[in-house]
C-alpha positions in Angstrom: -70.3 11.5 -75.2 -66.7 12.5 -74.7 -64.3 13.4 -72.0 -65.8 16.6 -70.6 -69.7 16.0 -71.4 -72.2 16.0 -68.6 -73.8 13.0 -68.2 -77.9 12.9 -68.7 -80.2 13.8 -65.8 -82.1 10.2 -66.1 -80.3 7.2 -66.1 -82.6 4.5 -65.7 -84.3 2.0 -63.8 -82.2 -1.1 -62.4 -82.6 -4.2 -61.8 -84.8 -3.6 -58.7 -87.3 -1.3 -60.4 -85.4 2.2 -58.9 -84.6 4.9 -60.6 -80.8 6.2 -61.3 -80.8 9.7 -61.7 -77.1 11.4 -62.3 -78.1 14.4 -59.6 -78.7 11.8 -57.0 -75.2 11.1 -57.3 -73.3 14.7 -57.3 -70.6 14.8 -55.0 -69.6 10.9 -55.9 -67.5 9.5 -58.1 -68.9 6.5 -60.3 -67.7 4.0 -62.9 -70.6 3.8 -65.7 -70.1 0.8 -68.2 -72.4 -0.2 -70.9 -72.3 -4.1 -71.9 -73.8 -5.9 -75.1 -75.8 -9.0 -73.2 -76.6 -10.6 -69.8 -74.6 -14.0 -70.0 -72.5 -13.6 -72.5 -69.1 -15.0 -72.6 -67.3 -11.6 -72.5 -70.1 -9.5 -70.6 -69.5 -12.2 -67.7 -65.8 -11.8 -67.7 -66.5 -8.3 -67.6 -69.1 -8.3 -64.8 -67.3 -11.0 -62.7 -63.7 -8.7 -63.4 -65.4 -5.4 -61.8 -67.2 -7.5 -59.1 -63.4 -9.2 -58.1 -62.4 -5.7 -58.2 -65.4 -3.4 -56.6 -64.0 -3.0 -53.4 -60.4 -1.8 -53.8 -62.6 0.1 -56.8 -64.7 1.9 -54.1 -62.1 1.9 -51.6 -61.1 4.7 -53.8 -64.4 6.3 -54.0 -66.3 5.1 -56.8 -69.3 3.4 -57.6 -70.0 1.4 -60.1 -73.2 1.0 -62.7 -73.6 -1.2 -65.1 -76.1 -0.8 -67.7 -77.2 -2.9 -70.9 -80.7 -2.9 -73.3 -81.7 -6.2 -71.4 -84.8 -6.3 -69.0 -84.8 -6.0 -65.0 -85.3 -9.6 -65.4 -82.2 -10.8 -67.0 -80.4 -8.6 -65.0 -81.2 -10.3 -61.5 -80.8 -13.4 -63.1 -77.2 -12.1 -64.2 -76.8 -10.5 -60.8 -77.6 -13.2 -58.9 -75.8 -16.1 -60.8 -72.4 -14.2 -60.7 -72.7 -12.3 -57.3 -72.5 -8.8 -58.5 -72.5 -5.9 -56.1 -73.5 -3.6 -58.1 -76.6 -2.0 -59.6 -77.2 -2.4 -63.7 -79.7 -0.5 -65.4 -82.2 -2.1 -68.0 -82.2 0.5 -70.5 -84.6 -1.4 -72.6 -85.8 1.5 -74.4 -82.1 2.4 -75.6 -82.7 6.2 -73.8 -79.0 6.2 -72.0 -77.5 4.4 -74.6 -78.4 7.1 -77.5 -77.7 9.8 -75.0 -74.4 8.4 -74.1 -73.2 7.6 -78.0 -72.8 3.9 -77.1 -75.2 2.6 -80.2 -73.3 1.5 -83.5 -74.6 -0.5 -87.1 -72.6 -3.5 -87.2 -74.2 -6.8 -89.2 -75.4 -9.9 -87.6 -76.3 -13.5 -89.1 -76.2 -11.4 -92.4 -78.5 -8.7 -91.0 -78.1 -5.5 -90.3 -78.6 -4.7 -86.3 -78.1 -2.0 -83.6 -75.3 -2.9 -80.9 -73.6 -1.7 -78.2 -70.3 -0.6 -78.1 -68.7 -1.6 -74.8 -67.9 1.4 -73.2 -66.6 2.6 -69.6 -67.1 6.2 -68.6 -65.2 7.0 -65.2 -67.5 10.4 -63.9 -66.4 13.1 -61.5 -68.5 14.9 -58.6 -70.2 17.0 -60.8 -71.5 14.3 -63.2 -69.0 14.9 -66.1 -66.9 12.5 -68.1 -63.3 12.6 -66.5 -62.0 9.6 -68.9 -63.4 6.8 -71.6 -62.6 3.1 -72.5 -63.9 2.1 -75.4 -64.5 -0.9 -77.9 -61.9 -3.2 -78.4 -59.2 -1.5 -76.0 -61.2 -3.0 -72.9 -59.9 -6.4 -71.8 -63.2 -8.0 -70.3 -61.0 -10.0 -68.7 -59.3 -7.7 -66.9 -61.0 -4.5 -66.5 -61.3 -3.7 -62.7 -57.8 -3.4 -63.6 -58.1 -1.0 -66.8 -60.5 0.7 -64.1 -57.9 1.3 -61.4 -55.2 2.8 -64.1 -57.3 4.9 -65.7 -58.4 6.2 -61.7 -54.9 6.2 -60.6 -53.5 8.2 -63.9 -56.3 10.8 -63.3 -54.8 11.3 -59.7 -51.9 12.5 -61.5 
C-alpha cells in the first residue's frame, strides 16, 4: 500500500482478543506500524521509542497500532514487560500484512523465509495512507521522533 490507498476494513485482533476494524476508527488519525518480532533487539527500541513518545504523539491526535505475525500471547508479554500504551494486533495469519504490502523474501540461516518489512503508515480520518516509513530509513531507536516530523511536515 502506498500514499493514497485506503486501508482494509479488518485489521485484526489484539492482544486482548478485540477486534480492530479501520471504520471503527473514521474520524481519527492513527499511526499503524508493522514490526518483525516481540522481543527483539530493534522491535523493543522501536516499541519502547513510540511508548516514550505516545503522548506528545496523541497530543496531536493520533493513535497508535502496532501489529506483528506473533500471537496475542507474546504480545502481552511484550506489552507488559516494556509498558506499552498501545494496542498491537496478532496478525498471525499474515491477512493485514499481505493486504498492507509489508511481506518480503529475504534468506535466513541459509533458508529462504517470509519477513516483514518494518513499516509505519501515518492514516488520515478517512482511513487513507497520508505518508510511509519504510525499511531501513526507520531509526528504531528514534522513531516517535521520525513519527512527529513526518505529522508535523503533513501540517504543512
Amino acid at each position: 500500500m502506498n500514499i493514497g490507498d485506503k486501508v482494509p476494513e479488518i485489521l485484526g485482533v489484539d492482544e486482548t482478543g478485540k477486534e480492530w476494524l479501520s471504520g471503527e476508527l473514521k474520524g481519527k488519525l492513527w499511526v499503524l506500524y508493522f514490526y518483525p518480532k516481540d522481543n527483539t533487539s530493534g522491535c523493543t527500541a522501536q516499541a519502547c521509542s513510540l511508548r516514550d513518545g505516545a503522548s506528545v504523539i496523541a497530543e496531536k491526535g493520533y493513535q497508535i497500532i502496532g501489529v506483528s505475525k506473533d500471537t496475542a500471547t507474546s504480545h502481552t508479554r511484550f506489552k507488559q514487560k516494556h509498558n506499552l500504551p498501545f494496542p498491537l494486533i496478532a496478525d498471525t495469519n499474515r491477512t493485514l500484512h499481505e493486504a498492507m504490502g509489508v511481506l518480503y523474501p529475504k534468506k535466513m540461516y541459509g533458508k529462504d523465509v517470509i519477513g516483514t518489512r518494518r513499516t509505519t503508515f501515518i492514516i488520515d480520518e478517512n482511513g487513507v495512507i497520508v505518508a510511509k516509513l519504510e525499511g531501513k530509513e526507520i531509526d528504531t531507536a528514534n522513531h516517535a521522533q521520525q513519527v512527529l516530523t513526518t505529522i508535523e511536515q503533513l501540517k504543512n
